[in-house]
PDB file with one MODEL, atoms N, CA, C and O in Angstrom:
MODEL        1
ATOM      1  N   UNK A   1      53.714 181.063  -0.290  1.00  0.00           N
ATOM      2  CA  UNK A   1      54.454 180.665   0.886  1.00  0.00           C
ATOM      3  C   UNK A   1      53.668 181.079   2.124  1.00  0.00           C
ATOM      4  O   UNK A   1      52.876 182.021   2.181  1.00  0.00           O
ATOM      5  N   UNK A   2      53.978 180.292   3.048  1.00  0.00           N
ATOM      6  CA  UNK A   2      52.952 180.718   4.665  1.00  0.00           C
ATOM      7  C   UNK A   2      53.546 182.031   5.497  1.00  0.00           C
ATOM      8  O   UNK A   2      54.661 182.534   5.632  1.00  0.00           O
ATOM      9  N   UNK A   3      52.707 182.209   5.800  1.00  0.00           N
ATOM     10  CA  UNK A   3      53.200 183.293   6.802  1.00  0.00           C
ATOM     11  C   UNK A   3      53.826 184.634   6.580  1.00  0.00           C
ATOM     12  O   UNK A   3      54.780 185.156   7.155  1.00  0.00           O
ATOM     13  N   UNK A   4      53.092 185.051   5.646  1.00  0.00           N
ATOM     14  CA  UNK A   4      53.420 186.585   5.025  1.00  0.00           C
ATOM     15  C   UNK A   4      53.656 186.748   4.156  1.00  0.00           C
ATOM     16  O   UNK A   4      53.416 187.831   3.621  1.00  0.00           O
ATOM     17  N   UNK A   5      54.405 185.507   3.395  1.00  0.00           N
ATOM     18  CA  UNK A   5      55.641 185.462   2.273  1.00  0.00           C
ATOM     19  C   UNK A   5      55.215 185.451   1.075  1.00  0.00           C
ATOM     20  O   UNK A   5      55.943 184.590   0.580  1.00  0.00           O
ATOM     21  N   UNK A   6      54.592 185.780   0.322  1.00  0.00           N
ATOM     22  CA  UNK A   6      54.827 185.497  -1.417  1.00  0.00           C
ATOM     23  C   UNK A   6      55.661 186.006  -2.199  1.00  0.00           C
ATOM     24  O   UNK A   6      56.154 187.082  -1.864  1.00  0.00           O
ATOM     25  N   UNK A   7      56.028 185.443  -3.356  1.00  0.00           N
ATOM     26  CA  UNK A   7      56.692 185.791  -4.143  1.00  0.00           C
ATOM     27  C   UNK A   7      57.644 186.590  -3.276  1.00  0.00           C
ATOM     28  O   UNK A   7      57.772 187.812  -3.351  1.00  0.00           O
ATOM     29  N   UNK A   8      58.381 185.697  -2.344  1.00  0.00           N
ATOM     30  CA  UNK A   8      59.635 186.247  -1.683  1.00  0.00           C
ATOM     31  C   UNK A   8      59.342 187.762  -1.085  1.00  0.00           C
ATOM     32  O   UNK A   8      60.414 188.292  -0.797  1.00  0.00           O
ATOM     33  N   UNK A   9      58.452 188.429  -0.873  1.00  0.00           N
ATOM     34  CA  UNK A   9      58.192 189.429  -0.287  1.00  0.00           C
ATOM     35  C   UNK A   9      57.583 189.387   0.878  1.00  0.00           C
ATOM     36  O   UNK A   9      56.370 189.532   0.731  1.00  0.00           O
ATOM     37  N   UNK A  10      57.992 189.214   2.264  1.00  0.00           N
ATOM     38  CA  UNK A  10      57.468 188.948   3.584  1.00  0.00           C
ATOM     39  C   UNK A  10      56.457 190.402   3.442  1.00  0.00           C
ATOM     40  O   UNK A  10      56.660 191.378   2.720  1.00  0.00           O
ATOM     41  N   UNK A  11      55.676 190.233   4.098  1.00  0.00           N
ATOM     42  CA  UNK A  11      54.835 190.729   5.220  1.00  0.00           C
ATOM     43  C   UNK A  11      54.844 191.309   6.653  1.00  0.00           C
ATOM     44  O   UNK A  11      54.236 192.305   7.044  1.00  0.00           O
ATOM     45  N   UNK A  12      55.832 190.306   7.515  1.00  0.00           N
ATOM     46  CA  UNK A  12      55.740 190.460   8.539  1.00  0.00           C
ATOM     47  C   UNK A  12      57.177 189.321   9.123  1.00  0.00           C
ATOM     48  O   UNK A  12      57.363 188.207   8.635  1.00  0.00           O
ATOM     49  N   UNK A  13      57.855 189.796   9.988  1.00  0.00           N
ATOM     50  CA  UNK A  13      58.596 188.971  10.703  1.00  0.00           C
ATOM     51  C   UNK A  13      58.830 188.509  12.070  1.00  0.00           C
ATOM     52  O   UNK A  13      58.684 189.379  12.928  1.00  0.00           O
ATOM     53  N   UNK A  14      59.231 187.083  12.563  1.00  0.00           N
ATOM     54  CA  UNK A  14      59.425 186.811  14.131  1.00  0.00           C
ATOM     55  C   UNK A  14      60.513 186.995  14.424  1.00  0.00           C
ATOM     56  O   UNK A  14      61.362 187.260  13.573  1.00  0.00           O
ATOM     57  N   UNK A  15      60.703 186.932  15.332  1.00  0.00           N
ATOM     58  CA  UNK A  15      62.485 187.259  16.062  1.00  0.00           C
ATOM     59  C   UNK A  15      62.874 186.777  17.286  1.00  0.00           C
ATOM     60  O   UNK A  15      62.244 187.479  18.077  1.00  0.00           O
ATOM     61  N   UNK A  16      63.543 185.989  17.924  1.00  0.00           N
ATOM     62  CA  UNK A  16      63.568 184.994  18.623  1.00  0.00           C
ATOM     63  C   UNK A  16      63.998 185.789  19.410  1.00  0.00           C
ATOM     64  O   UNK A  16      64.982 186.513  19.263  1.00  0.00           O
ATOM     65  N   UNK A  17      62.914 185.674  20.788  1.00  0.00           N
ATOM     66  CA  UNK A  17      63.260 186.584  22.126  1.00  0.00           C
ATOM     67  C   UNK A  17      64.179 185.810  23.032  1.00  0.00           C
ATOM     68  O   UNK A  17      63.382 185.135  23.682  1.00  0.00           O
ATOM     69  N   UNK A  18      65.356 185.518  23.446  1.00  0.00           N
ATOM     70  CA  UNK A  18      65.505 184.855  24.723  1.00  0.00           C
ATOM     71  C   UNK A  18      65.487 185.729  25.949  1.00  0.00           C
ATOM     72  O   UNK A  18      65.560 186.946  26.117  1.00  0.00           O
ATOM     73  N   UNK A  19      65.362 184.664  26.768  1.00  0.00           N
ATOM     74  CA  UNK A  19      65.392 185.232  28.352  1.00  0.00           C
ATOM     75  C   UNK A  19      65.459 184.199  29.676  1.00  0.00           C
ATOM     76  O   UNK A  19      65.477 182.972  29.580  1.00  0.00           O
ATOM     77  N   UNK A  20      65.487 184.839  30.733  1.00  0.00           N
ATOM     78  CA  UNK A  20      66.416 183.608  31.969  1.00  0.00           C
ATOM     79  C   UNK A  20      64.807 182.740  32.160  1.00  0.00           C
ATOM     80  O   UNK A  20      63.721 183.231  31.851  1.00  0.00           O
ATOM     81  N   UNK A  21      64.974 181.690  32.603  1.00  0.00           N
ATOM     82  CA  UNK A  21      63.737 181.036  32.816  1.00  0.00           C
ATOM     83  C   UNK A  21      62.580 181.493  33.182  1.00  0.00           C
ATOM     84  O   UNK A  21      61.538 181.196  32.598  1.00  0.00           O
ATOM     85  N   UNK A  22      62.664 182.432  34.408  1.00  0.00           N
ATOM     86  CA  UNK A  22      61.513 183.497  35.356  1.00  0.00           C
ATOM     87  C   UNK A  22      61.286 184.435  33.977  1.00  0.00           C
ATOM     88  O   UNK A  22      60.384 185.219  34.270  1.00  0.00           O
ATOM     89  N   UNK A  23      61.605 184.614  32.975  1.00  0.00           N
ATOM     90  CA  UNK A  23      61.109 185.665  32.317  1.00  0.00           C
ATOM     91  C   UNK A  23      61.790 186.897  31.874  1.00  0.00           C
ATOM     92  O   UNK A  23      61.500 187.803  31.093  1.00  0.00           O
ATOM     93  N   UNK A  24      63.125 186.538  32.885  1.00  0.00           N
ATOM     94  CA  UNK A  24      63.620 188.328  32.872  1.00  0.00           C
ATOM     95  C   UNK A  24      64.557 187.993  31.721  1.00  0.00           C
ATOM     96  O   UNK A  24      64.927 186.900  31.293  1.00  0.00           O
ATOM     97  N   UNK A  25      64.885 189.441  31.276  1.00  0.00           N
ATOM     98  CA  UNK A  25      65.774 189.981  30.497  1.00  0.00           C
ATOM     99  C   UNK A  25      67.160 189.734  30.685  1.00  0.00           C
ATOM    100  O   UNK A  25      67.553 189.765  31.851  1.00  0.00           O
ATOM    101  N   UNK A  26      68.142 189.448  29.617  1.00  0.00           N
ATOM    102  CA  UNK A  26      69.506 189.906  29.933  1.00  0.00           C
ATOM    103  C   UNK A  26      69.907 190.067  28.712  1.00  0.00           C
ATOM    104  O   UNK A  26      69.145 190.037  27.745  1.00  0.00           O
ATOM    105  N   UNK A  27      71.333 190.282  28.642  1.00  0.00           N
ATOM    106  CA  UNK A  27      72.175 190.405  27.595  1.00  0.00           C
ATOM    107  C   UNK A  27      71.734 190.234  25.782  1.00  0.00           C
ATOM    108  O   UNK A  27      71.653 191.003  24.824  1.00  0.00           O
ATOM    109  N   UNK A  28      71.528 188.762  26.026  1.00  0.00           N
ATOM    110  CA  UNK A  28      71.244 188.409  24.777  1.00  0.00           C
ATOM    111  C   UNK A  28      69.672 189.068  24.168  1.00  0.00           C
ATOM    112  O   UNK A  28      69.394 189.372  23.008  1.00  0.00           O
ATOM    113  N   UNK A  29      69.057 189.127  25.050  1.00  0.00           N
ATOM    114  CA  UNK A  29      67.546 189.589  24.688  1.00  0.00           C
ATOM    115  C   UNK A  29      67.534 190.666  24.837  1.00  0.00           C
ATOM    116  O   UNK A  29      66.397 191.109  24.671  1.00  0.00           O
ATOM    117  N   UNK A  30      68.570 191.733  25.197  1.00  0.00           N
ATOM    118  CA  UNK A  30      68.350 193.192  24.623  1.00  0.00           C
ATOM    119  C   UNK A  30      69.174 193.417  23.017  1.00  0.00           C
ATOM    120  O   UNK A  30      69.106 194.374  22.246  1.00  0.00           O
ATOM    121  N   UNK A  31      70.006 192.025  22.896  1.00  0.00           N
ATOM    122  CA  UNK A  31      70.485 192.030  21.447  1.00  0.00           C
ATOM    123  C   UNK A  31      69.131 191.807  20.524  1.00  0.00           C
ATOM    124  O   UNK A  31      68.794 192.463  19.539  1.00  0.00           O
ATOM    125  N   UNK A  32      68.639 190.990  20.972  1.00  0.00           N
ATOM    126  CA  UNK A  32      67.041 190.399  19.979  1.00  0.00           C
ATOM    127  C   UNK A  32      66.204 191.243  19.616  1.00  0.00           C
ATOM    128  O   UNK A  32      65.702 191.196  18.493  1.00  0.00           O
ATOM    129  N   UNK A  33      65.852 192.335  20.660  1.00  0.00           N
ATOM    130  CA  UNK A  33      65.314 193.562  20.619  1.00  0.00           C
ATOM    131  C   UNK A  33      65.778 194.474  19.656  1.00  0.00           C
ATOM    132  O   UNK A  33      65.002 194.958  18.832  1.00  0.00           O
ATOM    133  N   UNK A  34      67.182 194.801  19.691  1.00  0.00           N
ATOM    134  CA  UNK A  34      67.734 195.464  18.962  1.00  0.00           C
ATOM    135  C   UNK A  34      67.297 195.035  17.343  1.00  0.00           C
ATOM    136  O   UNK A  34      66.717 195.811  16.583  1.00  0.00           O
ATOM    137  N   UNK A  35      67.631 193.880  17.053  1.00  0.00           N
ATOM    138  CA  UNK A  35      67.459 193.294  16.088  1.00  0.00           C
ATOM    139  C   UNK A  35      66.301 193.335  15.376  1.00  0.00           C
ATOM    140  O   UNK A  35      66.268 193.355  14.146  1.00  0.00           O
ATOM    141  N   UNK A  36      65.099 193.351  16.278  1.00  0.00           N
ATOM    142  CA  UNK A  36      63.683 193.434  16.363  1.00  0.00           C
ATOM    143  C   UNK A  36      63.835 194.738  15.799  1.00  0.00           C
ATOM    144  O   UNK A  36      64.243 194.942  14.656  1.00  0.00           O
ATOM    145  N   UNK A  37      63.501 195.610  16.612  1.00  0.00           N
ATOM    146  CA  UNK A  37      63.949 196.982  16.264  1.00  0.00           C
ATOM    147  C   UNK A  37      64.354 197.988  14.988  1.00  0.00           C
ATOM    148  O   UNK A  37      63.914 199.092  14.664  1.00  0.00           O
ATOM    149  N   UNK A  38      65.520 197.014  14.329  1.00  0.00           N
ATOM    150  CA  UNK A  38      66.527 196.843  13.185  1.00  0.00           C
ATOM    151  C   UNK A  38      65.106 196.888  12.226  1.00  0.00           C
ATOM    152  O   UNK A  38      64.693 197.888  11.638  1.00  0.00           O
ATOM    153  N   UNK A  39      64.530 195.656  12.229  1.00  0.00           N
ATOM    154  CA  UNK A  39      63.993 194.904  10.952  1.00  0.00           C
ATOM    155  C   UNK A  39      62.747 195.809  11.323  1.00  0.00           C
ATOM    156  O   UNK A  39      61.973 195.821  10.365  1.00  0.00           O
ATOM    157  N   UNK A  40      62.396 196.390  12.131  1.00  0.00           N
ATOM    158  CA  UNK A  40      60.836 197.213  12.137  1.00  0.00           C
ATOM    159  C   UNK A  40      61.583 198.279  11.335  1.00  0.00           C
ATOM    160  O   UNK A  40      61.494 198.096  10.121  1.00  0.00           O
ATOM    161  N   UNK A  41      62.166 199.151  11.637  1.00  0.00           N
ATOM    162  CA  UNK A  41      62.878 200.523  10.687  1.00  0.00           C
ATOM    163  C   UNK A  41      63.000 200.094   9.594  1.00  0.00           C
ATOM    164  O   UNK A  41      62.489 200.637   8.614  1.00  0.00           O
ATOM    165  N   UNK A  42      63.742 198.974   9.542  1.00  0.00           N
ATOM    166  CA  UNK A  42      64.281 199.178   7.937  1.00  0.00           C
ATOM    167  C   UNK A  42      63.356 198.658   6.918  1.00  0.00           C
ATOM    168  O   UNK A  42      63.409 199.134   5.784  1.00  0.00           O
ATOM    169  N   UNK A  43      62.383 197.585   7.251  1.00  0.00           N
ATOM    170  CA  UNK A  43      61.435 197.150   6.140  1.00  0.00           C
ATOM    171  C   UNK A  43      59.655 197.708   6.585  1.00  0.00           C
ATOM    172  O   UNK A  43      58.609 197.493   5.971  1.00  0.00           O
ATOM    173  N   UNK A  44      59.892 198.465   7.864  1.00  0.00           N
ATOM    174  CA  UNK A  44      58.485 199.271   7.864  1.00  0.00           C
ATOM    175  C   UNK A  44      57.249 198.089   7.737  1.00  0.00           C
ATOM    176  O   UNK A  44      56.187 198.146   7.118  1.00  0.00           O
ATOM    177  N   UNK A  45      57.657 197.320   8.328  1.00  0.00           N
ATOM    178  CA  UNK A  45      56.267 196.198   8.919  1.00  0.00           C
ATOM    179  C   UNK A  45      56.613 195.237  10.095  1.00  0.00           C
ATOM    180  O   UNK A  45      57.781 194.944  10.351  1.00  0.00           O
ATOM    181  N   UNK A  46      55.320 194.653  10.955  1.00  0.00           N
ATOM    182  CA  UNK A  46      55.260 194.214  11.981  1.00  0.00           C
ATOM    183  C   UNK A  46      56.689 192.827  12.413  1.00  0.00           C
ATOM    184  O   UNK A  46      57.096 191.820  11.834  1.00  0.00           O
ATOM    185  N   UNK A  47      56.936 193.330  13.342  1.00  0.00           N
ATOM    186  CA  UNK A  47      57.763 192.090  14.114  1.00  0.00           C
ATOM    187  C   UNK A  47      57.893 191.438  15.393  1.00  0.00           C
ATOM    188  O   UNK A  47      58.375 191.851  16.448  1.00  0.00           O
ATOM    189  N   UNK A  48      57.349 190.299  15.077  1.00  0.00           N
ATOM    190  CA  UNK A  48      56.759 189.624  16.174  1.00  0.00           C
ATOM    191  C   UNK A  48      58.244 189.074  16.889  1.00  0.00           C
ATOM    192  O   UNK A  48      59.178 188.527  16.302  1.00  0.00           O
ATOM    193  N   UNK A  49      58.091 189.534  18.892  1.00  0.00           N
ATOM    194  CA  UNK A  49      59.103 188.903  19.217  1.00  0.00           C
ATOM    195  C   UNK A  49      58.458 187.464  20.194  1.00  0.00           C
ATOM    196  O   UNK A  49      57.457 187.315  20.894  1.00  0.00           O
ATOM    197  N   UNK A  50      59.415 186.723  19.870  1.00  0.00           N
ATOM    198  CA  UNK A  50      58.539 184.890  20.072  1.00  0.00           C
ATOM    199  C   UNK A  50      59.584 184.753  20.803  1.00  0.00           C
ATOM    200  O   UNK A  50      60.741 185.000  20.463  1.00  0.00           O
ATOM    201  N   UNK A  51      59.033 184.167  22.318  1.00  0.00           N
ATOM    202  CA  UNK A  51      59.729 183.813  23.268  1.00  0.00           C
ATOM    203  C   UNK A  51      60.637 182.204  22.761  1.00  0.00           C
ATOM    204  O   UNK A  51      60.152 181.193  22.254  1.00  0.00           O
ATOM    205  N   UNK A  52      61.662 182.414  23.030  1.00  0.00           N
ATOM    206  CA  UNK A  52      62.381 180.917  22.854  1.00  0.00           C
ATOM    207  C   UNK A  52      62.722 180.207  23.463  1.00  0.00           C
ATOM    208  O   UNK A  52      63.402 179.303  22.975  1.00  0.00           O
ATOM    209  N   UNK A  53      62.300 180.239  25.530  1.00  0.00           N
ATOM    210  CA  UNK A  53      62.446 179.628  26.082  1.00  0.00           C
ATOM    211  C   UNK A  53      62.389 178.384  25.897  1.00  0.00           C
ATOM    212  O   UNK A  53      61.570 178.100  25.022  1.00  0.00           O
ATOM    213  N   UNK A  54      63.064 177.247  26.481  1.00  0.00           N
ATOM    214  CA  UNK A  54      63.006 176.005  26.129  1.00  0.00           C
ATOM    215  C   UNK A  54      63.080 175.526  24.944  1.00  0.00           C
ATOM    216  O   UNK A  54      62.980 174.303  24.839  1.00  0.00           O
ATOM    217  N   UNK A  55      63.253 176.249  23.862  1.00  0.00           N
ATOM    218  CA  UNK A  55      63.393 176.031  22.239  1.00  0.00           C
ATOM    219  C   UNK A  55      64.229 174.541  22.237  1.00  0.00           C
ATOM    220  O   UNK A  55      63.756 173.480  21.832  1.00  0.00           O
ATOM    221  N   UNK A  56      65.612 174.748  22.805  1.00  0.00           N
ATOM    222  CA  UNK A  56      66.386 174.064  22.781  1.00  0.00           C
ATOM    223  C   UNK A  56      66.327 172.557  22.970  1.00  0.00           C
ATOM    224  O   UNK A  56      66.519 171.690  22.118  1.00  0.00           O
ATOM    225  N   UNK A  57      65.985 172.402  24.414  1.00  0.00           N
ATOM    226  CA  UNK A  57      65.563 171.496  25.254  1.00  0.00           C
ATOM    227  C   UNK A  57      64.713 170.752  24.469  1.00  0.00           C
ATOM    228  O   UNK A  57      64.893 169.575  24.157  1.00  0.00           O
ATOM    229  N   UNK A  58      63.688 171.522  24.121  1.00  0.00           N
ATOM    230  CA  UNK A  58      62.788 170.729  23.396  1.00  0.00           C
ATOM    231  C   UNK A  58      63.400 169.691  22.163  1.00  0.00           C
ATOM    232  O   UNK A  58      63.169 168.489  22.030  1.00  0.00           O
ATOM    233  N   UNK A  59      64.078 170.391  21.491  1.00  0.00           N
ATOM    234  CA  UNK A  59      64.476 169.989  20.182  1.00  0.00           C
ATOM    235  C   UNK A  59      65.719 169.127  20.059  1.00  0.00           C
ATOM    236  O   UNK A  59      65.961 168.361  19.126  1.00  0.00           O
ATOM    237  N   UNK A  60      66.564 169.380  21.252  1.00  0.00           N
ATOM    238  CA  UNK A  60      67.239 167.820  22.102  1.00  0.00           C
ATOM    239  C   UNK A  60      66.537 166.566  22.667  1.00  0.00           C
ATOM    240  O   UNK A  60      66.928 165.405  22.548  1.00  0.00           O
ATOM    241  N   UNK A  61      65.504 166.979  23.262  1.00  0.00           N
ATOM    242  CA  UNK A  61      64.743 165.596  24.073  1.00  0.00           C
ATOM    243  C   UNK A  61      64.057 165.420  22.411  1.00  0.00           C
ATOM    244  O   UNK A  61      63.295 164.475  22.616  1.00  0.00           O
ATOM    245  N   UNK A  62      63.942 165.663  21.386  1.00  0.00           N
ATOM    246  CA  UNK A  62      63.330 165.196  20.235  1.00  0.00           C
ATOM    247  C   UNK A  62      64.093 164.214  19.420  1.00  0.00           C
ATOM    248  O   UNK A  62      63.664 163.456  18.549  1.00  0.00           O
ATOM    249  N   UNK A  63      65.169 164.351  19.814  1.00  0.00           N
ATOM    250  CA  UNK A  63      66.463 163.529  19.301  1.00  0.00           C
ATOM    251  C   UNK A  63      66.642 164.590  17.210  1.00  0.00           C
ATOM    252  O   UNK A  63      66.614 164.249  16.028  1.00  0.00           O
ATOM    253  N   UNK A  64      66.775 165.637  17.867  1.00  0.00           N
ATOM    254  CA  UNK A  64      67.821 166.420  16.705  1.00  0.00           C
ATOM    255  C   UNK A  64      68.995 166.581  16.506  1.00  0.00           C
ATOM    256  O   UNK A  64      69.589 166.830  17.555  1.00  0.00           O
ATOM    257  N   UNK A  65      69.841 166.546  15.333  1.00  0.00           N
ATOM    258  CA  UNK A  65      70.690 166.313  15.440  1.00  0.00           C
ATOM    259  C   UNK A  65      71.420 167.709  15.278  1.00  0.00           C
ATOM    260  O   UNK A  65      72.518 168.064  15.709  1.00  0.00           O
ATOM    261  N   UNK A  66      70.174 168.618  14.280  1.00  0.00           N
ATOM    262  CA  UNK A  66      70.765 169.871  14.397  1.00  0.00           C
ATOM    263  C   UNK A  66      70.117 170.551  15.479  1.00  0.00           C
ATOM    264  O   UNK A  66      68.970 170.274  15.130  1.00  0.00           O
ATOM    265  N   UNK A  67      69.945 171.299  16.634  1.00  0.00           N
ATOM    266  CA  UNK A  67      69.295 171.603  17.319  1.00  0.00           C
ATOM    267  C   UNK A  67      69.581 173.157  17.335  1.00  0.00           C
ATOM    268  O   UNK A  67      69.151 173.588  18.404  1.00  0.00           O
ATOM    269  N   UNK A  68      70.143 174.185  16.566  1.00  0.00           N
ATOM    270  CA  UNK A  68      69.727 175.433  16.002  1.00  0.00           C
ATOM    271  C   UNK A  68      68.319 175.296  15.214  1.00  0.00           C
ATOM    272  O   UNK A  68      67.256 175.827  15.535  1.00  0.00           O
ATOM    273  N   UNK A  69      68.596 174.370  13.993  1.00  0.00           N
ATOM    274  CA  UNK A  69      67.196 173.870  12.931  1.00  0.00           C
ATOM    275  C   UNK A  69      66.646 173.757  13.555  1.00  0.00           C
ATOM    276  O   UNK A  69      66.006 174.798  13.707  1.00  0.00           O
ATOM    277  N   UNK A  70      66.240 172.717  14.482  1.00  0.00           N
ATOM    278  CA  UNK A  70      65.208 172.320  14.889  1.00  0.00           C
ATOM    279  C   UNK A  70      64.613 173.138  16.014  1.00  0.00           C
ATOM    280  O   UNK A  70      63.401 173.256  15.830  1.00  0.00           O
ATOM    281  N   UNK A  71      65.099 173.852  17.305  1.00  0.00           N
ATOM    282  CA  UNK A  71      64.629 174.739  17.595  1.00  0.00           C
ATOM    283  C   UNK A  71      64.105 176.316  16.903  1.00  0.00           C
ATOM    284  O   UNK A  71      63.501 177.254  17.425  1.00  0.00           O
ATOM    285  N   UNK A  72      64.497 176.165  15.879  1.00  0.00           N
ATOM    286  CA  UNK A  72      64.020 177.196  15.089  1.00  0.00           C
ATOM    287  C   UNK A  72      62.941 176.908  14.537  1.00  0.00           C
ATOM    288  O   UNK A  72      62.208 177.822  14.159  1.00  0.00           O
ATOM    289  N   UNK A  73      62.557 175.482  14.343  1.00  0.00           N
ATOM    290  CA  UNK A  73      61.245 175.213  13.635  1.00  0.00           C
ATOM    291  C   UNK A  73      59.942 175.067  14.243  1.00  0.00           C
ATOM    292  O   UNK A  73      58.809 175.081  13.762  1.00  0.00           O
ATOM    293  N   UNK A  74      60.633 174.842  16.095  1.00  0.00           N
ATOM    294  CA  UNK A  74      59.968 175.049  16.981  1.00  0.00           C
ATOM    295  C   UNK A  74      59.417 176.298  17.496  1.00  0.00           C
ATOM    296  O   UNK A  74      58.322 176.424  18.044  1.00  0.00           O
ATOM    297  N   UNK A  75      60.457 177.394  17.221  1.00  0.00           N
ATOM    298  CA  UNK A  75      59.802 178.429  17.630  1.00  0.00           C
ATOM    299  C   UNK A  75      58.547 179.065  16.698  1.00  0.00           C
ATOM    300  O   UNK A  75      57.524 179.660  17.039  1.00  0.00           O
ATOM    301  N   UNK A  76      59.103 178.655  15.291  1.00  0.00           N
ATOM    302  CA  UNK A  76      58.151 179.139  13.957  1.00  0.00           C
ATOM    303  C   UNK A  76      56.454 178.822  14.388  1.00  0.00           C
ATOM    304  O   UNK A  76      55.513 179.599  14.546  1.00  0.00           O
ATOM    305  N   UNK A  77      56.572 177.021  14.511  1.00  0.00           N
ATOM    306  CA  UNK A  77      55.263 176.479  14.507  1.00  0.00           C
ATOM    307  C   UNK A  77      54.934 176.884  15.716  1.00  0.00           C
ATOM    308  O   UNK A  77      53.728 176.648  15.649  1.00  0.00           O
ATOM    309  N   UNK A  78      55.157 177.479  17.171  1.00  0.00           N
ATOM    310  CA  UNK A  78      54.672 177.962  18.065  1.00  0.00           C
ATOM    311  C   UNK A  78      54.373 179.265  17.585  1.00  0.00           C
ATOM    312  O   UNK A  78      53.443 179.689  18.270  1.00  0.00           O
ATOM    313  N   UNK A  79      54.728 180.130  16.709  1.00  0.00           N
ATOM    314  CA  UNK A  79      54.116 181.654  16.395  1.00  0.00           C
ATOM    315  C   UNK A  79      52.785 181.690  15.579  1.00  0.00           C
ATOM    316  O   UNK A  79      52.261 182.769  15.301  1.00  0.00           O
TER     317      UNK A  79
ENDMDL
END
């Protein structure tokens, strides 16, 4: 499997950063962190946090119908 994974044993994980357009921080992206955070302690390897600005947008003007999926696949192939 790509990206760390074999035989169901990751390597390494991303974690979807959000934040306000300019960059800054709020609410939800000190949850992501946390989360980030979470998965560094508990499985003791790297976690990449991947900005998700525009994830969305993108994966609407693409004509998706799921646009969680599909911004998620967007953020993947951008990491």
């Amino acid at each position: 499997m790509p990206n760390g994974c074999a035989n169901g044993n990751p390597t390494r994980w991303w974690s979807a950063c959000p934040s306000t357009r300019d960059g800054a921080s709020h609410e939800n992206t000190e949850r992501a962190r946390k989360f980030a955070r979470q998965l560094r302690s508990r499985f003791k390897q790297p976690v990449y946090e991947v900005d998700e600005r525009y994830s969305t947008t993108e994966a609407l003007a693409s004509g998706a119908r799921d646009a969680d999926a599909a911004s998620a696949c967007i953020i993947w192939n951008s990491s």
